[in-house]
C-alpha positions as CSV (number, residue, x, y, z in Angstrom):
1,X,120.3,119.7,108.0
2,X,123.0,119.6,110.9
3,X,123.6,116.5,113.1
4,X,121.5,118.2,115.8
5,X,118.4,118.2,113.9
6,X,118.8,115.2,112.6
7,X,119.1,113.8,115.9
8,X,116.0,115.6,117.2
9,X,114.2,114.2,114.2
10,X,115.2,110.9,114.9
11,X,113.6,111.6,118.8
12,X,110.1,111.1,117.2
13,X,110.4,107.1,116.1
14,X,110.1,105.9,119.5
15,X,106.7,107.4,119.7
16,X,105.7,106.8,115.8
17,X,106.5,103.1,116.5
18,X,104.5,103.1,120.4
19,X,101.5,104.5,118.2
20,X,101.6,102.3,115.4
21,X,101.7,99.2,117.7
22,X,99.1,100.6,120.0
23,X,96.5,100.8,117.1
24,X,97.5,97.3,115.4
25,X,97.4,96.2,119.2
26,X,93.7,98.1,119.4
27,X,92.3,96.4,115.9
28,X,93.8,93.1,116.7
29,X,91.5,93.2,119.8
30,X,87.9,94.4,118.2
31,X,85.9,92.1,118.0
32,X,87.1,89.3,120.8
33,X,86.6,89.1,124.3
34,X,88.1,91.3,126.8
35,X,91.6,90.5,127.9
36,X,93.5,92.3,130.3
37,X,96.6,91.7,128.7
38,X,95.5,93.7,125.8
39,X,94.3,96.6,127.9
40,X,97.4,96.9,129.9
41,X,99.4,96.9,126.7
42,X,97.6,99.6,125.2
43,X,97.6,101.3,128.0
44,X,101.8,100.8,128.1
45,X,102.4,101.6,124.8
46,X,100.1,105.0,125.0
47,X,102.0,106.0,128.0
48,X,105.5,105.4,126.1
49,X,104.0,107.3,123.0
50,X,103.5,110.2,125.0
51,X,106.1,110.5,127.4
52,X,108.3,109.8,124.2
53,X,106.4,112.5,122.5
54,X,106.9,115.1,124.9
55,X,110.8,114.6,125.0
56,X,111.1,115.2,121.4
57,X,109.3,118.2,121.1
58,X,111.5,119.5,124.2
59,X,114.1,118.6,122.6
60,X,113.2,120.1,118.9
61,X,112.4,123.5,121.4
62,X,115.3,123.2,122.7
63,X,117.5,123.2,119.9
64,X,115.8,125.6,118.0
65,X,116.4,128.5,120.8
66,X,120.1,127.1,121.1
67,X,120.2,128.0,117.0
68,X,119.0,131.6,117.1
């Protein structure tokens, strides 16, 4: 495993971490009354999760044309 893929690899934690957050955020919530607060972090973290989602697969694309 080269540097490069183990850098791309390492691209995918931000948006592991946004998810598991988002769900302990989302199960910590069920059952109580609604909170704004809680909504708008969900809502945050989802957004992070996916925009860091994106950017490691473009990046894991990217260097795996730059290798062939």
């Amino acid at each position: 495993m080269t540097s490069r893929t183990r850098t791309t690899l390492l691209a995918f934690i931000p948006a592991a971490v946004a998810i598991v957050v988002a769900f302990a955020t989302g199960y910590a919530w069920l059952g109580q009354p609604f909170r704004l607060v809680q909504l708008v972090t969900i809502l945050g973290l989802g957004a992070t999760a996916g925009v860091s989602l994106a950017q490691a697969i473009a990046r894991l694309r990217q260097n795996r044309s730059t290798s062939d």
